[in-house]
N, C-alpha and C positions, 0 to 999 in steps of 0.2 A: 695721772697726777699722783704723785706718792715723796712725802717727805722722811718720814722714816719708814726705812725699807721692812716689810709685813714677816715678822715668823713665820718660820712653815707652822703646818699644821702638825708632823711627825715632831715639833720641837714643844707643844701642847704638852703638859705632863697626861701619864697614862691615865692617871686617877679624871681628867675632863672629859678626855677622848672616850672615856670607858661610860662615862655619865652621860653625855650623850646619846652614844647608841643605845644605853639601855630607856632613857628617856624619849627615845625615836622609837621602840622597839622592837629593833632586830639589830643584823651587826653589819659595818660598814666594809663593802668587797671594794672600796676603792674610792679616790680621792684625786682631786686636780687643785691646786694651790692657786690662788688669785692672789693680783696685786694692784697697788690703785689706794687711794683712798687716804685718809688723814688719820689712820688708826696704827700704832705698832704691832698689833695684835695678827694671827692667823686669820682669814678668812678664806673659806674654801667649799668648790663644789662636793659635795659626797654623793656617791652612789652608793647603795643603801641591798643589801640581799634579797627584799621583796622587791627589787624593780624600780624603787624611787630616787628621785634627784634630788638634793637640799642644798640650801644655803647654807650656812655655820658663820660667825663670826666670834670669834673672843678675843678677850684680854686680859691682863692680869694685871691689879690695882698698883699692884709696885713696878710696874712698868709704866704707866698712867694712868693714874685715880679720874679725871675726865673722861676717856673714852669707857673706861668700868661702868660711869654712873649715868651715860649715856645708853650703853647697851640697854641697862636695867630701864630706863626711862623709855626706851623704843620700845620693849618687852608690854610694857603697861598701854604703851597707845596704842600696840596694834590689837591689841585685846578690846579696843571699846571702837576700832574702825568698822564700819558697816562693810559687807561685804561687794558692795556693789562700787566701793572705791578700788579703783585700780592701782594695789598693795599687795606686796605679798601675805602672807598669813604666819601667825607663830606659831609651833608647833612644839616648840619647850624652848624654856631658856634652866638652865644649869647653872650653880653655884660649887664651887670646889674650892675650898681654902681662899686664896684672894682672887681666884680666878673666877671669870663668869662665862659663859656661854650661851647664844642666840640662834635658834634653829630656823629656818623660815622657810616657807616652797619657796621653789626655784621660777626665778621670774623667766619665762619663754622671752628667746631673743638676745639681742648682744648689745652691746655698753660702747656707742662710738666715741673715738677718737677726738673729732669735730664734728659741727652741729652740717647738716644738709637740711635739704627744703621738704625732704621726708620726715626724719623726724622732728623737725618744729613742726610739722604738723600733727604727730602722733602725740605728742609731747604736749602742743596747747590742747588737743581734745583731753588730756587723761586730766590735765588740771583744771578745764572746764570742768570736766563729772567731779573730780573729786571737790569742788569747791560750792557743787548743786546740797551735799550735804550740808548738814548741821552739823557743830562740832558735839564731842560728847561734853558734859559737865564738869570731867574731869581735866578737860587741855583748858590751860590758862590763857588769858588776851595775849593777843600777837603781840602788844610792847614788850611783855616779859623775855618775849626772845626773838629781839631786835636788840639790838649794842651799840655801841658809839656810832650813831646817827647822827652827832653832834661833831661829828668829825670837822667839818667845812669850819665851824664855829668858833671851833679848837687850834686850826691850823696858823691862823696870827700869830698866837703867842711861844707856835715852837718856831715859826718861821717857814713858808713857800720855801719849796725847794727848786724852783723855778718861776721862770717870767707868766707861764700861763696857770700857773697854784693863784700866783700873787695875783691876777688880774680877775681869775674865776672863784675864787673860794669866797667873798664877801654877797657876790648873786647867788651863789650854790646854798651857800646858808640862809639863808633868805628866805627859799622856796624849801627848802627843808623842814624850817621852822614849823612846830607843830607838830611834827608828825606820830605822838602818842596820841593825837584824836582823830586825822585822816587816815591812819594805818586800819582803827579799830572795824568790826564788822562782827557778823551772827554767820561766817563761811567757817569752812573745813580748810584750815591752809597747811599744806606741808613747811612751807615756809624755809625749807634750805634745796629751791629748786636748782639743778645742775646737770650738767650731761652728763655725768659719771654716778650720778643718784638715779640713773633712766636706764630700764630697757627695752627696746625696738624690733617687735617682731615684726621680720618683712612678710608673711606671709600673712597675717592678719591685717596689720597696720594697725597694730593697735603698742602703745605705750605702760611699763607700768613706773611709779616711783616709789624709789629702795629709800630707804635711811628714814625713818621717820621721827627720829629724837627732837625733831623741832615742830612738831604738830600743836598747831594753836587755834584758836580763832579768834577772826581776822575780817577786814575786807576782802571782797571775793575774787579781786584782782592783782592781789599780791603776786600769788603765785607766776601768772604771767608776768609781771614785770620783773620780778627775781627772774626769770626764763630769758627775757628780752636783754639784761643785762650781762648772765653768761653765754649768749650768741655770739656777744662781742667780745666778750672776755675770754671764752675759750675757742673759739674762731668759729669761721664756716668756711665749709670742703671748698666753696669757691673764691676765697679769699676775703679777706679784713675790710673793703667796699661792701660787697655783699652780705657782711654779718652787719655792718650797721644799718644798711637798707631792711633789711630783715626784719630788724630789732625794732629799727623808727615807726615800718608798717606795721608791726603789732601793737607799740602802743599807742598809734592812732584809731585802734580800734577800743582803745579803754578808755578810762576817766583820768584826765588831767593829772590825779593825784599818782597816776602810777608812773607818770615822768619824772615825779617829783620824790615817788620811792627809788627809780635808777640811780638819781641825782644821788641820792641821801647811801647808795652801798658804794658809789666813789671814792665818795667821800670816808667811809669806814673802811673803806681797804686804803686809803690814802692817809689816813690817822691811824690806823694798826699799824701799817709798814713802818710807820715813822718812829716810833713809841715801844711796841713790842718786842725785845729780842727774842732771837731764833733759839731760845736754850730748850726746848723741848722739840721742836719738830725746825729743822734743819731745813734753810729754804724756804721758808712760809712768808716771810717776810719779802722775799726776790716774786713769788708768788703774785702776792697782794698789790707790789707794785707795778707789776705786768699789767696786772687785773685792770688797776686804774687807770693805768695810761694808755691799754686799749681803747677805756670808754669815754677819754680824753673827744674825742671828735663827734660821739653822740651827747656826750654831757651839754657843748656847745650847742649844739643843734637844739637840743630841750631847750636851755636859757631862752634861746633867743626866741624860742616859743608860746615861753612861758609869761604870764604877766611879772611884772614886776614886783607888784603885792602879789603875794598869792590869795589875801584876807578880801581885797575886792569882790563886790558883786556886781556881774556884769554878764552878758550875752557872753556863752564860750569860757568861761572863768573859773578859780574854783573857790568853792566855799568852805570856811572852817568849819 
């Protein structure tokens, strides 16, 4: 997934390139360029003269001031993550004029394409562990970075862009509703779960998750249900049936509310698409509305599962 396409690394000025290795300390015998990812910036493997592998990501603020103060912002959480989450670690991060730099070990394993029944399994153990943590005192409550959640809410008054917006968006909001006091929790959530934030060593079976600039906490189920809705949204190996079977049996092993969190990122990629233009990343918009109208047929499935009030107390129900 990549909207604007990623500088190389050799396009880095020398004065980055040079701050890093000396902040790694030794000098870099070689480099593989990666791409992928919602950043303009370089991001790339280095191999390193004493033997080691790293991650590197940068950008440069006059290219976008967001992913800049992103970097820096991931630079500070992985500094206060306990080591027993499955993260990579920082090992400097670099400022050079408006550019910044992020160094991290290199996660063992590879970043698939679509989800398989392998790694949704690697992938719910790693946000299990990571969610047995406490956050530190420094990541703010998970509403701070949740965004138009109020999407369904919203969607009236620009107008359904079809006959099943117009039919679904007044239940969808409904069961949404709330959701700055159902979201809340005392967990570790990475909170922007996805298959290209993951990777999957076959040889361990074990998962790690990259990108941490949206670390919060949260309820402890977030994370799987962000997981449960990029199954569907970015597919599974066996097809778009089997990514919503997948998705449905995951969050029947949760709490109610995390149906209710699917519901509510529909709905934000269904009110992004509609409202945000594409002037800074190119396609994000064709993106989002993939996104939602993959989870068109599990959002269904949730409604009709869900109560009607969400605020009822009852046997199976949930409560505000």
């Amino acid at each position: 997934m990549t909207f604007t396409p990623r500088s190389r690394w050799a396009d880095a000025p020398e004065s980055v390139r040079a701050a890093v290795a000396e902040a790694l300390g030794t000098t870099i015998a070689g480099h593989t360029d990666l791409h992928g990812g919602m950043s303009p910036g370089p991001a790339v493997n280095l191999r390193l003269a004493d033997g080691r592998q790293v991650f590197v990501k940068a950008v440069s603020a006059e290219v976008r001031a967001h992913n800049h103060r992103m970097i820096r912002q991931e630079s500070d959480i992985l500094d206060v993550l306990p080591e027993t989450v499955p993260a990579p670690r920082r090992l400097a991060t670099v400022e050079s004029g408006p550019w910044i730099a992020l160094a991290t070990t290199w996660a063992p394993g590879v970043t698939e394409a679509t989800w398989s029944d392998t790694s949704i399994s690697a992938v719910v153990n790693a946000c299990r562990a990571a969610s047995r943590h406490r956050p530190a005192g420094t990541l703010p409550p998970v509403v701070q970075r949740v965004f138009d959640f109020d999407g369904w809410a919203r969607l009236p008054a620009i107008g359904p862009a079809d006959d099943w917006e117009a039919a679904h968006a007044e239940p969808a909001a409904a069961v949404v509703a709330g959701w700055e006091h159902w979201t809340s929790g005392g967990a570790l959530v990475h909170r922007d779960v996805r298959l290209d934030n993951t990777t999957v060593d076959a040889l361990s079976g074990r998962a790690v998750l990259l990108d941490w600039a949206y670390a919060a906490a949260g309820a402890p189920w977030i994370d799987l249900a962000q997981m449960a809705a990029d199954v569907v949204a970015t597919g599974h190996v066996l097809g778009p049936r089997i990514a919503t079977d997948r998705a449905h049996r995951l969050l029947r092993a949760l709490p109610p509310e995390a149906s209710r969190f699917v519901i509510g990122l529909a709905g934000m990629w269904t009110i992004r698409a509609a409202t945000i233009p594409d002037t800074v990343m190119p396609g994000i918009s064709r993106w989002r509305r993939a996104r939602a109208a993959a989870l068109r047929p599990l959002v269904t499935r949730l409604l009709s599962e869900l109560p009607s009030d969400p605020r009822r107390d009852g046997p199976g129900q949930i409560l505000m």
